[in-house]
Backbone as JSON Lines, residues from 0, in Angstrom:
{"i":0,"aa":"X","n":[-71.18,-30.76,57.33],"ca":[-72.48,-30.3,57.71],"c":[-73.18,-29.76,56.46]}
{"i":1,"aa":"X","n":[-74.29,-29.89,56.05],"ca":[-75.39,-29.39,55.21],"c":[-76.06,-28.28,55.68]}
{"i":2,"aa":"X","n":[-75.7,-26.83,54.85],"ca":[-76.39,-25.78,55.1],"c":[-77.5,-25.72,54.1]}
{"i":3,"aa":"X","n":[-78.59,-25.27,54.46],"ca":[-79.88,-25.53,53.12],"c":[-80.08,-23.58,53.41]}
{"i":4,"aa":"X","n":[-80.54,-23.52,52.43],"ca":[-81.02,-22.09,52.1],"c":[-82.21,-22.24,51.14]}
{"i":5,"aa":"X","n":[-83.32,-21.24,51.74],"ca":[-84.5,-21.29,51.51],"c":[-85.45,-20.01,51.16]}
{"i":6,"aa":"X","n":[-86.28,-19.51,50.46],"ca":[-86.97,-18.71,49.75],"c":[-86.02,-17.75,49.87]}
{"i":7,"aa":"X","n":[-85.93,-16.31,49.51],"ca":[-85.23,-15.19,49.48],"c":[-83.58,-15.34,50.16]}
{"i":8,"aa":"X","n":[-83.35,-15.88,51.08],"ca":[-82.33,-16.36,51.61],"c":[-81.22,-17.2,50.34]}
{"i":9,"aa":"X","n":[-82.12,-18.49,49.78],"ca":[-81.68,-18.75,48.5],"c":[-81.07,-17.88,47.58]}
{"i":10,"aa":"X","n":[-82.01,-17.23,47.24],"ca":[-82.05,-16.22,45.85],"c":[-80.77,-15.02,46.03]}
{"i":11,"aa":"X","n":[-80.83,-15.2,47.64],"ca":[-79.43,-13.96,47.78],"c":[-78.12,-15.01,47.81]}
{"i":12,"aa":"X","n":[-77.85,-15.85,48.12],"ca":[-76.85,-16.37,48.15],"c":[-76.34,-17.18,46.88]}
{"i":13,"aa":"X","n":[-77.43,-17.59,46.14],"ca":[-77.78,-17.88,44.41],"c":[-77.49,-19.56,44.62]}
{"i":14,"aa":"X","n":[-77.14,-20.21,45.63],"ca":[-77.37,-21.5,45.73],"c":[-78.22,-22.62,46.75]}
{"i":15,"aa":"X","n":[-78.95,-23.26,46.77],"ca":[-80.01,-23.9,47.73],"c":[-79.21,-24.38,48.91]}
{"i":16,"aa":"X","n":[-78.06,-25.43,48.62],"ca":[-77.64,-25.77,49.62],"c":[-75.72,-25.96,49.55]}
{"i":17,"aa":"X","n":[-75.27,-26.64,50.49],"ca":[-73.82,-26.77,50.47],"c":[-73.27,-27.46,51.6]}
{"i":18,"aa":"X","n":[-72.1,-28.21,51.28],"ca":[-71.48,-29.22,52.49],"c":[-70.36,-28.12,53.0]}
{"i":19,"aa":"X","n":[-70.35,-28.28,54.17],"ca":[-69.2,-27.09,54.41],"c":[-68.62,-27.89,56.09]}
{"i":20,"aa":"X","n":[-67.66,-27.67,55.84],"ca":[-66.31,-28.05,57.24],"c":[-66.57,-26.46,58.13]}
{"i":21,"aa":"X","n":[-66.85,-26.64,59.45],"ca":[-66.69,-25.63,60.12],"c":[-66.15,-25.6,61.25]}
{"i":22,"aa":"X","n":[-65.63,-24.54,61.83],"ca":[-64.93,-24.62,63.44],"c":[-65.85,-24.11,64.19]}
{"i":23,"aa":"X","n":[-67.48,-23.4,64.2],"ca":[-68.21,-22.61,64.4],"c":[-69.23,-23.75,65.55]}
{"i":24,"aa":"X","n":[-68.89,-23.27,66.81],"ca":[-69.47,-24.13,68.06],"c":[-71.34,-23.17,68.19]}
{"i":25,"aa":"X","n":[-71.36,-22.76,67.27],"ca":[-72.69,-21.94,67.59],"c":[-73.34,-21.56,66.24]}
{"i":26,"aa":"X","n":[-74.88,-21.63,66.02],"ca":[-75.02,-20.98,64.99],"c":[-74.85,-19.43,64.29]}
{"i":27,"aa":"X","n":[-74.5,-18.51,65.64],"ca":[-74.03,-17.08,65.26],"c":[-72.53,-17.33,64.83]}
{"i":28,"aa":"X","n":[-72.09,-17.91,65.55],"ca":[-70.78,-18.17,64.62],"c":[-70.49,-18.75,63.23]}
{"i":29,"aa":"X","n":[-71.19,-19.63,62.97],"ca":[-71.33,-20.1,61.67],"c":[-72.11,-18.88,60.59]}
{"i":30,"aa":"X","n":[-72.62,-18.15,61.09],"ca":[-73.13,-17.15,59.84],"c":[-72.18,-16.17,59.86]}
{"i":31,"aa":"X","n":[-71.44,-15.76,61.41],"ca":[-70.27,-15.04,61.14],"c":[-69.53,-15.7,60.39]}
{"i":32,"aa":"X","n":[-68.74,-16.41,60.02],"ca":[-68.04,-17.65,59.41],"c":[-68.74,-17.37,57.84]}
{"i":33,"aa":"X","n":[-70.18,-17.73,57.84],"ca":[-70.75,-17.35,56.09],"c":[-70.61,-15.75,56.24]}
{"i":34,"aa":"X","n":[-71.1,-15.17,56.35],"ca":[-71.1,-13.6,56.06],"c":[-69.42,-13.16,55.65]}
{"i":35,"aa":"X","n":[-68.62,-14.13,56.4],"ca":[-67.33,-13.76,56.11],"c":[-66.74,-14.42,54.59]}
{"i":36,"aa":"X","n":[-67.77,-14.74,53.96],"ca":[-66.87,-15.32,52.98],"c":[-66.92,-14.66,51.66]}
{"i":37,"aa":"X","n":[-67.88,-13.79,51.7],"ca":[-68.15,-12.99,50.64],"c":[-69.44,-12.42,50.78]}
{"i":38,"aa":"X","n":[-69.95,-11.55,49.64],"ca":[-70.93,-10.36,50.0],"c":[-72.42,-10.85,49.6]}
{"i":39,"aa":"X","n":[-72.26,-11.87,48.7],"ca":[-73.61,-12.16,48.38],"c":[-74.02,-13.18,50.34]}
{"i":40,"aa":"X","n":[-73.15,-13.52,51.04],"ca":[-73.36,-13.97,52.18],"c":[-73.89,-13.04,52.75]}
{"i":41,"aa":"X","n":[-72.76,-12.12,53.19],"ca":[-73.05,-11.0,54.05],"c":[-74.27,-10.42,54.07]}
{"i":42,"aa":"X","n":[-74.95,-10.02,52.65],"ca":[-76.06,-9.26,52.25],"c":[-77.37,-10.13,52.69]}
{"i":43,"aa":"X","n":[-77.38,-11.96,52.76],"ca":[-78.31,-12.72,53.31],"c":[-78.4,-12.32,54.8]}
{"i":44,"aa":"X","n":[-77.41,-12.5,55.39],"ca":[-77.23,-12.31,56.7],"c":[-77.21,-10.94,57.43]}
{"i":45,"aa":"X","n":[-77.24,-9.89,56.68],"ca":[-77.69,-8.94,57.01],"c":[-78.72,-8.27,58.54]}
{"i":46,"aa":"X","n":[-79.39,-8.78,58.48],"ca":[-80.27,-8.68,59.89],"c":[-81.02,-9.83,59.73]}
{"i":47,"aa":"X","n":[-80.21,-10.25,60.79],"ca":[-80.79,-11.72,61.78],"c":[-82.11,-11.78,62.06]}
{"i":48,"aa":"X","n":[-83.07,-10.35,62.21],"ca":[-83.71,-10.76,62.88],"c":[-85.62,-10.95,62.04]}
{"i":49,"aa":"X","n":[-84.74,-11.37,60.46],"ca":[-85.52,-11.26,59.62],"c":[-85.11,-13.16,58.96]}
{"i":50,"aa":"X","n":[-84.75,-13.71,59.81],"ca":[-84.32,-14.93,59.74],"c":[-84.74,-16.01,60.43]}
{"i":51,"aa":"X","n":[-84.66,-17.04,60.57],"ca":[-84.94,-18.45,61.18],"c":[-84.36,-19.28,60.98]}
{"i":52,"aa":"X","n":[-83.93,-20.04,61.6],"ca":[-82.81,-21.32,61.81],"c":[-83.51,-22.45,62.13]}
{"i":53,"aa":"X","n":[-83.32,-23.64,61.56],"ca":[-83.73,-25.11,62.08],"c":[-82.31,-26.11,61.84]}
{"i":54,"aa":"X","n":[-82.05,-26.65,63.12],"ca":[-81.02,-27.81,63.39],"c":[-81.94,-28.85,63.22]}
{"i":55,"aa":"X","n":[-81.08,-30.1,62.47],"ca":[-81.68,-31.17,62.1],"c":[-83.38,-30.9,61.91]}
{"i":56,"aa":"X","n":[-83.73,-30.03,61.36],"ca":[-85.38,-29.99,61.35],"c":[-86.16,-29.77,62.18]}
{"i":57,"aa":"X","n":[-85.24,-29.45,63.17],"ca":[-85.97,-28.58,64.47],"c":[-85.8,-27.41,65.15]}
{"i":58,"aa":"X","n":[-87.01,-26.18,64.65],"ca":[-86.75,-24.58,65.07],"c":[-85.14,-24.44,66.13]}
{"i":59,"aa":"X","n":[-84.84,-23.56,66.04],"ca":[-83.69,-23.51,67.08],"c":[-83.38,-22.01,67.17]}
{"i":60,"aa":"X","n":[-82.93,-21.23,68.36],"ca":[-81.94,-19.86,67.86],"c":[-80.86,-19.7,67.69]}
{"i":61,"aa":"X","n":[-80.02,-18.39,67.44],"ca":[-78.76,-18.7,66.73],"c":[-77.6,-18.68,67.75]}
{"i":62,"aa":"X","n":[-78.07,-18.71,69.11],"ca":[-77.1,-19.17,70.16],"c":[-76.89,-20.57,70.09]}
{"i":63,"aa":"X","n":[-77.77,-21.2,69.63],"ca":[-78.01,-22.97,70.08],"c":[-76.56,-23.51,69.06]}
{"i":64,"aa":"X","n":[-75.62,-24.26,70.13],"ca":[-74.71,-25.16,69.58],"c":[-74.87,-25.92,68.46]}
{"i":65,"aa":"X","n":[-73.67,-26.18,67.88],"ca":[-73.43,-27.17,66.69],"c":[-73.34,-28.02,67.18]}
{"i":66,"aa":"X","n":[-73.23,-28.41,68.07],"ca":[-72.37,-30.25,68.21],"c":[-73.55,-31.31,67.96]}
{"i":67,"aa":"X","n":[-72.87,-31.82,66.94],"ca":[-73.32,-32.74,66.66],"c":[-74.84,-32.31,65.88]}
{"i":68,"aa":"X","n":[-75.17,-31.32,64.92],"ca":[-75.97,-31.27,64.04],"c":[-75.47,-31.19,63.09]}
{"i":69,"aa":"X","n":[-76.01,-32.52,61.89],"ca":[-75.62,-32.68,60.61],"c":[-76.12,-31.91,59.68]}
{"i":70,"aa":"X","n":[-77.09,-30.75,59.95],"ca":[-77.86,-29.73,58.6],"c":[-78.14,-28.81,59.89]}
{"i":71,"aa":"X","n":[-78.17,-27.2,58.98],"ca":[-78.46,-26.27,59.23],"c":[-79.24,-25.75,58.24]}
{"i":72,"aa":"X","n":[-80.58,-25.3,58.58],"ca":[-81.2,-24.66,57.23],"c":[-81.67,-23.13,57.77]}
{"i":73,"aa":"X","n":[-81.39,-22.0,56.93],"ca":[-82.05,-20.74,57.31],"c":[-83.2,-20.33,55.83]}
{"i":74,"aa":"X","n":[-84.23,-19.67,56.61],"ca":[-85.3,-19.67,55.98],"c":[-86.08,-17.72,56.12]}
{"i":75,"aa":"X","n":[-86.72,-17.19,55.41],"ca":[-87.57,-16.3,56.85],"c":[-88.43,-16.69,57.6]}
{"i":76,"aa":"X","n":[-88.72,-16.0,58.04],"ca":[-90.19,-16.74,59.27],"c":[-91.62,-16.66,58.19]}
{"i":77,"aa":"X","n":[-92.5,-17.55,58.44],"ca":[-93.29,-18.27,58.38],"c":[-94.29,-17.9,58.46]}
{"i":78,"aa":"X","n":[-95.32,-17.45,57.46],"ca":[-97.25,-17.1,57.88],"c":[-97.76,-18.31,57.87]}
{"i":79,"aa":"X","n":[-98.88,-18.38,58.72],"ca":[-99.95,-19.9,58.26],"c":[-100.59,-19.21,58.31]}
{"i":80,"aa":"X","n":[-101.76,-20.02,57.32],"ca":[-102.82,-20.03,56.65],"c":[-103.83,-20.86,56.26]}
């Protein structure tokens, strides 16, 4: 699976993206899973609720299942303009 990391989210974790093997049936599990791997994780993931998730390129929350999505990208939320 392809995790992408995006503006500030990036910059805390210090890399854009990554292929990663997971057992994580949910996207809260999968950041439990990242947060667990070390601190520059943890410190991204910090409060969720300053975050946003898109499966295959489409908004999602962090209850919504893995199965069968090939990318996960977290971002913060979004102004338009």
């Amino acid at each position: 699976m392809d995790i992408l990391y995006f503006a500030w989210v990036r910059e805390r974790i210090g890399i854009p993206r990554e292929k990663l093997d997971t057992s994580a049936a949910t996207v809260a599990e999968l950041v439990e899973e990242l947060k667990a791997r070390e601190e520059r994780y943890a410190a991204a993931f910090a409060d969720l609720s300053a975050l946003r998730v898109a499966l295959d390129q489409d908004l999602s929350d962090f209850d919504a299942s893995l199965d069968g999505v090939r990318e996960v990208a977290f971002f913060p939320p979004m102004t338009g303009g």
